[in-house]
C-alpha positions as CSV (number, residue, x, y, z in Angstrom):
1,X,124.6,32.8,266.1
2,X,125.1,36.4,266.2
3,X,123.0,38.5,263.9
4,X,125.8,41.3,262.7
5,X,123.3,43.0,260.4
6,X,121.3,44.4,263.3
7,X,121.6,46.6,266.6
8,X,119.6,45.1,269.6
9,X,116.0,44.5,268.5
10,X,116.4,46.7,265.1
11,X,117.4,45.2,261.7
12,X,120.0,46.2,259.2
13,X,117.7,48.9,257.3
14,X,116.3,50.3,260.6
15,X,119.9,50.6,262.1
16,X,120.5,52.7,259.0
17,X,117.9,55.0,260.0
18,X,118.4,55.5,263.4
19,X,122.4,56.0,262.6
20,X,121.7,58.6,259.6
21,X,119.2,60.5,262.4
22,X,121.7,60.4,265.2
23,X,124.6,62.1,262.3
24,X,121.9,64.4,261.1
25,X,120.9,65.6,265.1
26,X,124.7,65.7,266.0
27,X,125.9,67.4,263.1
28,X,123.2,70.1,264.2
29,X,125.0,70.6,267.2
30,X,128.8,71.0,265.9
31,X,130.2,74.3,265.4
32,X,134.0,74.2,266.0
33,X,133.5,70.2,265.1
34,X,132.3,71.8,261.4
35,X,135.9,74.1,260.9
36,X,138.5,71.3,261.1
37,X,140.7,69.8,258.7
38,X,137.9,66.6,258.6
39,X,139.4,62.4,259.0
40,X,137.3,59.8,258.2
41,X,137.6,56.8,260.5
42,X,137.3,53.8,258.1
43,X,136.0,50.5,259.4
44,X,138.9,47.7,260.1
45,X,141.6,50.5,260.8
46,X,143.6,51.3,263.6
47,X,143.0,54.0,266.4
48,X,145.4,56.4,265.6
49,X,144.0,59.2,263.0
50,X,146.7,60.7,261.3
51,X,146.6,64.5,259.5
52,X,149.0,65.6,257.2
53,X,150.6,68.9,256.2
54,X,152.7,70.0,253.3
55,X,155.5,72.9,254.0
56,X,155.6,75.7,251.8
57,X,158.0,75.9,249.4
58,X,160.6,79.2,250.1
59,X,160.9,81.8,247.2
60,X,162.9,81.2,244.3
61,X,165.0,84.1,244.7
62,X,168.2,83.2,242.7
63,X,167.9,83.7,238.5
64,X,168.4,80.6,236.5
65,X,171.8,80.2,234.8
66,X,171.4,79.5,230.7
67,X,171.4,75.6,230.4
68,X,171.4,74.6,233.9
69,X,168.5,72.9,235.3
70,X,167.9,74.1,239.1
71,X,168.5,71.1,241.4
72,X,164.7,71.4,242.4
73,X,163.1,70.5,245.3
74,X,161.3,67.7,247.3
75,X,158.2,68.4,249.1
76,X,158.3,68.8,252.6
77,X,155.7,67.0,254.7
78,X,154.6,66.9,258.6
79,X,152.5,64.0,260.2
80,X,150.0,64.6,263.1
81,X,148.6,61.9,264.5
82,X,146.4,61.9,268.0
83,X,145.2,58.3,269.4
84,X,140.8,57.9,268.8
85,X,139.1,57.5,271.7
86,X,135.5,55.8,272.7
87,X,132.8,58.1,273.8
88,X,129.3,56.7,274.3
89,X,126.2,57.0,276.5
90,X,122.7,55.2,276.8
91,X,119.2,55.7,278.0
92,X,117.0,53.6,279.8
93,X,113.5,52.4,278.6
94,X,110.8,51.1,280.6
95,X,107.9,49.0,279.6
96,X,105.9,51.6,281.3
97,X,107.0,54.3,279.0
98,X,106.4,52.2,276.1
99,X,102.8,51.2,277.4
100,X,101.6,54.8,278.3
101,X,103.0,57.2,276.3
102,X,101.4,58.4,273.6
103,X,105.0,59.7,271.5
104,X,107.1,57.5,269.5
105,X,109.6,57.1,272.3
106,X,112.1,55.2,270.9
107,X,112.2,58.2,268.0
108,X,112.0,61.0,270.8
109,X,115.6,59.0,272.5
110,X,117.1,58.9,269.4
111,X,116.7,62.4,268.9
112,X,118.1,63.0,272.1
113,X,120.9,60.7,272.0
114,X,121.9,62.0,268.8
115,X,122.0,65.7,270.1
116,X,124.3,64.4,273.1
117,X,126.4,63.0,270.5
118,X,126.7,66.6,268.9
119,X,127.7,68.3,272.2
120,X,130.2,65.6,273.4
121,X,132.1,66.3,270.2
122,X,131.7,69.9,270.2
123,X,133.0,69.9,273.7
124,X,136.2,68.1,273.1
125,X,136.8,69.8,270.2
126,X,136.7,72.9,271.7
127,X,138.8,71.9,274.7
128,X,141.6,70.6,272.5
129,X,141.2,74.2,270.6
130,X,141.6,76.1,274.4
131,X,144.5,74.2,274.9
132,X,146.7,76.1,272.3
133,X,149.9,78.5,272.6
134,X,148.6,81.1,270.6
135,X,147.1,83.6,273.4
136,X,145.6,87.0,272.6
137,X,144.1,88.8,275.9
138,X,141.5,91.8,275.6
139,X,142.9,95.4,275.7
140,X,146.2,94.1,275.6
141,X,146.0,92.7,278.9
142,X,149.0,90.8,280.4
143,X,147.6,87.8,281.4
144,X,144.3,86.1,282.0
145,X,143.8,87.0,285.5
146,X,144.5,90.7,284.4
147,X,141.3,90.2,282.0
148,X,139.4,93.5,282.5
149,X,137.8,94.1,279.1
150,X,135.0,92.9,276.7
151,X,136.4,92.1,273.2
152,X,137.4,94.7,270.9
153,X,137.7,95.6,267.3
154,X,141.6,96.7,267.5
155,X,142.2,93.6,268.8
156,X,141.2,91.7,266.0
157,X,143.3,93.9,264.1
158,X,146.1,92.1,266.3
159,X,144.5,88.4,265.5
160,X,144.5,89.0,262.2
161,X,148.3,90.5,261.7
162,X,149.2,87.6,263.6
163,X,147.7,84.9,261.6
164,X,148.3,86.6,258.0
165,X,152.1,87.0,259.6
166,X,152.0,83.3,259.9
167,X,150.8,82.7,256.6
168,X,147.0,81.5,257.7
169,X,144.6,81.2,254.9
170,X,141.2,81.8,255.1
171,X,138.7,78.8,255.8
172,X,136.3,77.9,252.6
173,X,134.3,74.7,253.3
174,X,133.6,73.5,256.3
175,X,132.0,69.9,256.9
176,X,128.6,70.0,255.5
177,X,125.5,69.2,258.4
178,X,124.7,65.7,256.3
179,X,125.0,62.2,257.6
180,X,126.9,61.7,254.1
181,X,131.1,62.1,253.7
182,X,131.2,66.3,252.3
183,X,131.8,69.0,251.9
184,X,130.4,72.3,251.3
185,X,131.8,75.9,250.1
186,X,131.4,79.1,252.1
187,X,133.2,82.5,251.2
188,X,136.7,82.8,252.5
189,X,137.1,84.0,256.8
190,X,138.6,83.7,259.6
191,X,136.6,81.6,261.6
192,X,135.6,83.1,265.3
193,X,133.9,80.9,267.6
194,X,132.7,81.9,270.8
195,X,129.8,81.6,274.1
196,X,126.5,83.2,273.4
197,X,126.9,85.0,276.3
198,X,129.2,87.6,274.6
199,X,126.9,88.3,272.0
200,X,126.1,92.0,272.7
201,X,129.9,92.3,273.2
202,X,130.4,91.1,269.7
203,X,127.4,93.3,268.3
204,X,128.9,96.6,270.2
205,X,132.2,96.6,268.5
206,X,133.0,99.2,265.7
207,X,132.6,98.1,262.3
208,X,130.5,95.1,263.1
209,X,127.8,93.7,260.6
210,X,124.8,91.7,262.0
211,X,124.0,88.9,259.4
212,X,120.5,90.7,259.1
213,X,122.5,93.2,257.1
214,X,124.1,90.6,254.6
215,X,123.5,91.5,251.5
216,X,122.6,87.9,250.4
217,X,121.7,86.1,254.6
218,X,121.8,82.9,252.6
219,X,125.8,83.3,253.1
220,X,126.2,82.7,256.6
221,X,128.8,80.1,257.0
222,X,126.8,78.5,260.0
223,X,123.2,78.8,261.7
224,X,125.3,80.1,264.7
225,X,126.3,83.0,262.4
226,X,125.4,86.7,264.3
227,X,127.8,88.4,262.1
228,X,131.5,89.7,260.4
229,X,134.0,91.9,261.1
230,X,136.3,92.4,258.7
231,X,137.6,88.9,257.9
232,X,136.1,87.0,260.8
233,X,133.0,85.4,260.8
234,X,131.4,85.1,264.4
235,X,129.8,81.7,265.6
236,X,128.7,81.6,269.4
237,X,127.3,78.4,270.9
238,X,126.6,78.0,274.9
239,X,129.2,74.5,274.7
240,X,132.4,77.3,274.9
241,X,132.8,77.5,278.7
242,X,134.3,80.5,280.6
243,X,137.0,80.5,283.2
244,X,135.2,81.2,285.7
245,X,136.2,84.0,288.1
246,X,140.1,84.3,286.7
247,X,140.0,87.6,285.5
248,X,140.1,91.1,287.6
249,X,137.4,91.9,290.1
250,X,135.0,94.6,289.5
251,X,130.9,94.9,289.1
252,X,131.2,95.4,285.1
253,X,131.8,91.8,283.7
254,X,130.1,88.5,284.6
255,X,131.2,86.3,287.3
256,X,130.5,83.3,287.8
257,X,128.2,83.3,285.5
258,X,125.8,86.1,287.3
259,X,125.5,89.6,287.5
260,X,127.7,90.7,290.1
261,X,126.5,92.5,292.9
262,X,129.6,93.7,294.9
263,X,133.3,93.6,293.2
264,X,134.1,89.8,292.2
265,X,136.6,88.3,290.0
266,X,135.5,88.5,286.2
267,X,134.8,85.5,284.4
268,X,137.0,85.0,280.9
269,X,135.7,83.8,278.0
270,X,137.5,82.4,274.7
271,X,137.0,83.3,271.3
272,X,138.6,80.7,269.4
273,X,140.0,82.4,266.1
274,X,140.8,79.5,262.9
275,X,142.4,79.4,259.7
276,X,141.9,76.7,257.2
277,X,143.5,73.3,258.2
278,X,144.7,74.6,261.9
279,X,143.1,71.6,263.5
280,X,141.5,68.2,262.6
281,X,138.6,66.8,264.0
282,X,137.3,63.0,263.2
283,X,134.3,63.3,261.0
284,X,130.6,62.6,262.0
285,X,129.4,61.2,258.7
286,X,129.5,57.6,257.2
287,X,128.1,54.5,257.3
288,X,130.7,53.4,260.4
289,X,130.7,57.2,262.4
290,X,128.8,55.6,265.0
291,X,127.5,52.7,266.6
292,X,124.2,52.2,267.6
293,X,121.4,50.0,269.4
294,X,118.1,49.9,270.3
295,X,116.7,47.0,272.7
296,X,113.3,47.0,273.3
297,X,112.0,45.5,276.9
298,X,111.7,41.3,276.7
299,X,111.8,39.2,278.7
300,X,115.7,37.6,279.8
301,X,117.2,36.1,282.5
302,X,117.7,39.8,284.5
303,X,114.7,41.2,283.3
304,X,112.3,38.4,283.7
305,X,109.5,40.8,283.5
306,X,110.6,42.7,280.3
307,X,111.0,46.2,282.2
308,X,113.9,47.7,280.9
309,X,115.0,48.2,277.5
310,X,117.6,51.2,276.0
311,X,119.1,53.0,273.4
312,X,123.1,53.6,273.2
313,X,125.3,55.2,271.1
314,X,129.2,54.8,270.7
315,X,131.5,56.6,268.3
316,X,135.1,56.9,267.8
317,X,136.6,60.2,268.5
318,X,139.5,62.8,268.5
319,X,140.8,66.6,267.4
320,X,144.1,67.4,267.5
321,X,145.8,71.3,266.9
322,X,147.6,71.0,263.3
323,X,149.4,74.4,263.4
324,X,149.4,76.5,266.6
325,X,150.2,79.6,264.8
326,X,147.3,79.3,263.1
327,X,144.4,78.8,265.8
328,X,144.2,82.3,267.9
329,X,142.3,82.1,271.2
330,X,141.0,85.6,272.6
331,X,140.4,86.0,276.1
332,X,137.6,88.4,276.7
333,X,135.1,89.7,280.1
334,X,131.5,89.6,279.1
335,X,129.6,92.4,279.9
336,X,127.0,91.7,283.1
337,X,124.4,94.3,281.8
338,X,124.7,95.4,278.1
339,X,122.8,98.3,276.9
């Protein structure tokens, strides 16, 4: 019979642990997974996680007439659903490893498997996030391929006009790094996520604040934090990928990747710009967030020898944009050799 309270050669107390470690290690990793409108995946549902928003009432413009009630009004409501998907990986371990090494390797592939966990969600997220309507190019340009600037202050200006046009509210918690379902406060922003590779960029613009300037650091809405301007908060992590090469050619901006040493095609970056509930993401927390197992090497019909054991992880997963008006993405150069 089929023992359900364990995961491979681990019991129902040990499977706790290594599940709470790999939530803990890939909550680490999550920045734009951390800003989302947060769905919790509960055990015996279906596939489809569904987000809801209410419409906003319009202004009540007309004065009341003396003993007539107002017909009122019923409250407007939209549905976003997006389909969960399976993501999963597994490592391979060998009786040799467990016979010669002096770390606790099983521990040491957790670790690992629940940082890879991290960046797989960070990755979709923030593809789903690239994939919105709501385009913003650097200096004004007209398209991305016409991308021939770093980011700029005055564009922000833009971002922001547009979102607080749109009626975008500021983000105030954001999904707290714990293996537990919460929540946790941080003062009201804009949320600007972006690659580490336009730090200096970031840090060159007018009006910036680095967070070592905060009067109180403990306020940084993220470890990723470098700093604010204005409204926005700026998050980098090296998961937002560049277009590479799409922008105009020149010697200034990175291509490729490298420093360019004759005129080539600029690479263009995303900053990723978010109000409060303009995208939902499946959370990484609970007891049923993730699946996984650890089999040590035995001996089976396969492995007569006991050679190989593993550990695997397997999680259910989706984002989905909840209002496009309200998620901005920037397209910027990054600068090849800052000063």
């Amino acid at each position: 019979m089929l023992n359900f309270n364990t995961a491979g050669d681990i019991g129902y107390r040990s499977t706790g642990q290594v599940k709470k470690r790999l939530l803990i290690r890939g909550n680490y990793k999550l920045v734009a997974g951390k800003f989302g409108q947060p769905f919790t995946q509960g055990k015996h549902t279906t596939l489809t996680g569904k987000w809801r928003r209410y419409e906003n009432f319009p202004t009540a413009e007309a004065p009341l007439s003396e003993g007539i009630t107002p017909p009122g009004r019923k409250l407007a409501k939209t549905d976003v659903t997006s389909t969960l998907q399976q993501y999963g990986d597994w490592a391979e371990l060998t009786d040799v490893v467990f016979d010669t090494h002096e770390d606790d390797v099983p521990k040491e592939t957790v670790n690992l498997c629940g940082d890879q966990m991290g960046e797989t969600v960070e990755v979709v997220t923030i593809a789903t996030l690239k994939s919105g309507s709501n385009v913003f190019y650097a200096n004004n340009a007209g398209s991305r391929s016409a991308v021939n600037s770093p980011c700029l202050a005055g564009d922000f200006k833009r971002i922001e006009r547009s979102l607080s046009k749109n009626k975008a509210t500021m983000i105030t918690s954001m999904i707290k790094a714990s293996q537990n379902i919460s929540t946790e406060p941080i003062d009201p922003a804009y949320i600007a996520m972006g690659h580490t590779d336009l730090k200096a960029d970031i840090e060159a613009m007018e009006g910036f604040v680095p967070v070592r300037n905060y009067a109180d650091s403990s306020k940084m809405v993220h470890p990723s934090e470098v700093g604010s301007l204005g409204v926005f908060r700026f998050c980098l992590t090296p998961l937002f990928g560049a277009w590479l090469a799409a922008g105009t050619a020149g010697t200034t901006y990175l291509s490729s990747g490298d420093i360019p040493a004759s005129s080539l095609a600029a690479d263009v970056y995303p900053i990723l710009v978010v109000g409060k509930d303009s995208y939902g993401v499946v959370r990484l927390q609970g007891v049923d967030a993730v699946k996984p197992a650890v089999v040590y090497p035995k001996p089976v019909v396969g492995d007569e020898l006991a050679q190989r054991g593993f550990v695997s992880w397997k999680i259910y997963f989706t984002s989905v944009i909840l209002n496009s008006a309200w998620v901005a993405r920037y397209e910027v150069a990054a600068t090849a050799t800052p000063s």
